[in-house]
Structures are given as structure tokens and as C-alpha cells.
C-alpha positions in Angstrom: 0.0 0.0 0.0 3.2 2.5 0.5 4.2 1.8 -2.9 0.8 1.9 -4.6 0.1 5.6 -2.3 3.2 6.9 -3.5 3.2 6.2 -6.9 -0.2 7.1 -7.4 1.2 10.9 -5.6 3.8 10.8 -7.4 1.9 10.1 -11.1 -0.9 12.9 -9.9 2.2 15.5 -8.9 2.9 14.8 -12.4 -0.7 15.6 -13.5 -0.6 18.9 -11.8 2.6 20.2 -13.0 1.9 19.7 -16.3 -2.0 21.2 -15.7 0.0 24.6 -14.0 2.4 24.8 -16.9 -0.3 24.4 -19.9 -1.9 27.8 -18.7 1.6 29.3 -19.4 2.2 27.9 -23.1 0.3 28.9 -26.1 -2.0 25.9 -27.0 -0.8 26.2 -31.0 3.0 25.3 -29.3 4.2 21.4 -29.4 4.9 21.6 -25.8 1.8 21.9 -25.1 0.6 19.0 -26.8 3.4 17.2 -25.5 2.0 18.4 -21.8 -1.2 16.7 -22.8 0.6 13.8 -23.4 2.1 13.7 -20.0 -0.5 14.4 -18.2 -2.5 11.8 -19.7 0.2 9.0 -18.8 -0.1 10.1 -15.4 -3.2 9.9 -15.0 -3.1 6.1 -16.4 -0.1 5.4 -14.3 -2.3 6.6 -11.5 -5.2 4.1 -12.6 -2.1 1.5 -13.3 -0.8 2.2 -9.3 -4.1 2.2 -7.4 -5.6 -0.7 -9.3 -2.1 -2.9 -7.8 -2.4 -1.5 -4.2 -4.7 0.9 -2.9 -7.8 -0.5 -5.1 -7.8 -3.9 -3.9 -5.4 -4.1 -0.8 -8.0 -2.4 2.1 -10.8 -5.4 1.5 -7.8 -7.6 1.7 -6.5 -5.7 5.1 -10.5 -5.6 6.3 -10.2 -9.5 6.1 -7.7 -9.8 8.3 -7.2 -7.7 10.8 -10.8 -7.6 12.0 -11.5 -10.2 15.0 -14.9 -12.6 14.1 -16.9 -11.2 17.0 -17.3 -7.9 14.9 -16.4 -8.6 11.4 -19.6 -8.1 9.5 -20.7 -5.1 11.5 -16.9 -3.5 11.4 -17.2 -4.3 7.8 -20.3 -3.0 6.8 -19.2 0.1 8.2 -16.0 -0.1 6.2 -17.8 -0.6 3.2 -19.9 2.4 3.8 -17.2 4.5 4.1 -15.5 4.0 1.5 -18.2 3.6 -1.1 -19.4 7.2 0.9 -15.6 8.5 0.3 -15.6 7.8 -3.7 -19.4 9.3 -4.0 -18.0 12.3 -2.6 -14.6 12.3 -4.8 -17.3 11.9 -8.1 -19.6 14.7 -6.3 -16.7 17.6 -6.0 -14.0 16.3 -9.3 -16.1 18.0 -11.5 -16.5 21.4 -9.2 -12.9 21.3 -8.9 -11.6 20.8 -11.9 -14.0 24.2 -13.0 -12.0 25.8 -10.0 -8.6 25.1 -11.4 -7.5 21.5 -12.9 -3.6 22.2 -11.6 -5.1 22.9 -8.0 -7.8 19.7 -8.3 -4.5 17.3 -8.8 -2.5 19.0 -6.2 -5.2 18.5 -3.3 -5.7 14.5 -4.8 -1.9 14.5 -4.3 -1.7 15.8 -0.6 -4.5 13.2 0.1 -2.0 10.2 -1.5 1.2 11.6 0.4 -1.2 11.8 3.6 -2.4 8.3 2.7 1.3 6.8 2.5 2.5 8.3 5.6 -0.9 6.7 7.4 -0.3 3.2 5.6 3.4 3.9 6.9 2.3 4.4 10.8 -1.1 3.1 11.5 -1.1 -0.4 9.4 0.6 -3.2 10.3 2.5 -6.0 8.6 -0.1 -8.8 8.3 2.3 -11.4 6.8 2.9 -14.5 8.3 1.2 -13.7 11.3 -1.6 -15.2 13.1 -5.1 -13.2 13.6 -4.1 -13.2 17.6 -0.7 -11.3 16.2 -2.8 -9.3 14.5 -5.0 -8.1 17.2 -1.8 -7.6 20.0 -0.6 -4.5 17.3 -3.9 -3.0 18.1 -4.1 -3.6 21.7 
């Protein structure tokens, strides 16, 4: 999950670079179709990084580190969130990206860095150890 979070930040610092610098270049100049390029293959690098780690890792984290007693409620309310989460990304990307397209990828990308220093404190290693392991780290 560190390595998917920080390549997706990395891909959507990319994104928003090349967004600030298009409003500086003429749109008639090859650098700024080349910028269009760029920022395109960031944002399918970003797809490419989140599908490998972020996308798929948390359901496999919510398996595991949850204790029986309170699976299913713990993981309704996981599921909630996160389907709440992406509703709200899809509500305000559109409102955003009127407000400034550079400024919508640079707040996307404080979230990722955020996300990866989180992933680096607050969740623990889950291989090769026992659910009883598992539930010491949080005790």
C-alpha cells in the first residue's frame, strides 16, 4: 500500500505540474501537446498504481485484521465509508476541476502523500502472522 500511495502521488504530482504549466504555453506550441501527453500517462499510471495497491489491498486488510466477534458489522461500516468517500470524490471532481484542474490534482496528491504516511504508521504487517498477532498490534 506504500508503494501503490506513492506512486499514485507521485503520477498525480505529475498531473498537476503539467495542468500549471499548460496555462503558461500557447495551446498552438508542441509543448503543449506534448503536456497533454504527460499528463494523460499520469493519470493512467495513477489508474495502473491504485488498481495494484490501494484499489484492492484495504478489502484484503479488512479480512484480516478484524476479530470474528465484529467482522460483519466493522465491515459493513467499512464498506460504507468507502463507497461514501468515492461518491464524494465523483460529487466535488467535476467542481474542482472548473476551480482550477492544476489545484484539483495537487489536493488529490496531498490526500496520496497523507495516505502513505498513514499506511506507513497506523497499518501493520499482516504477513505471516496469526489473527491473535494481528489483534496484539492494536491492543
Amino acid at each position: 500500500m506504500q508503494v501503490s500511495s506513492s506512486a499514485v502521488a507521485l503520477s498525480l504530482l505529475v498531473v498537476s505540474i503539467s495542468f500549471y504549466l499548460k496555462e503558461y504555453i500557447s495551446p498552438d506550441s508542441d509543448l503543449y501537446a506534448t503536456l497533454s501527453l504527460v499528463s494523460v500517462a499520469g493519470v493512467v499510471v495513477m489508474v495502473i498504481a491504485f488498481s495494484l495497491g490501494l484499489g484492492a489491498m484495504p478489502w484484503i486488510i479488512m479480512s484480516e485484521i478484524l476479530p470474528i466477534n465484529i467482522k460483519g458489522l466493522a465491515g459493513s461500516f467499512a464498506t460504507l465509508a468507502n463507497w461514501f468517500f468515492s461518491w464524494l470524490v465523483t460529487l466535488t471532481a467535476n467542481l474542482l476541476l472548473d476551480w482550477s484542474s492544476g489545484g484539483t490534482f495537487t489536493i488529490y496528491t496531498a490526500v496520496c502523500v497523507f495516505t502513505a504516511g498513514f499506511v506507513a504508521i497506523w497499518v501493520p504487517e499482516t504477513k505471516g502472522k496469526t489473527l491473535e498477532e494481528i489483534q496484539q498490534f492494536f491492543r
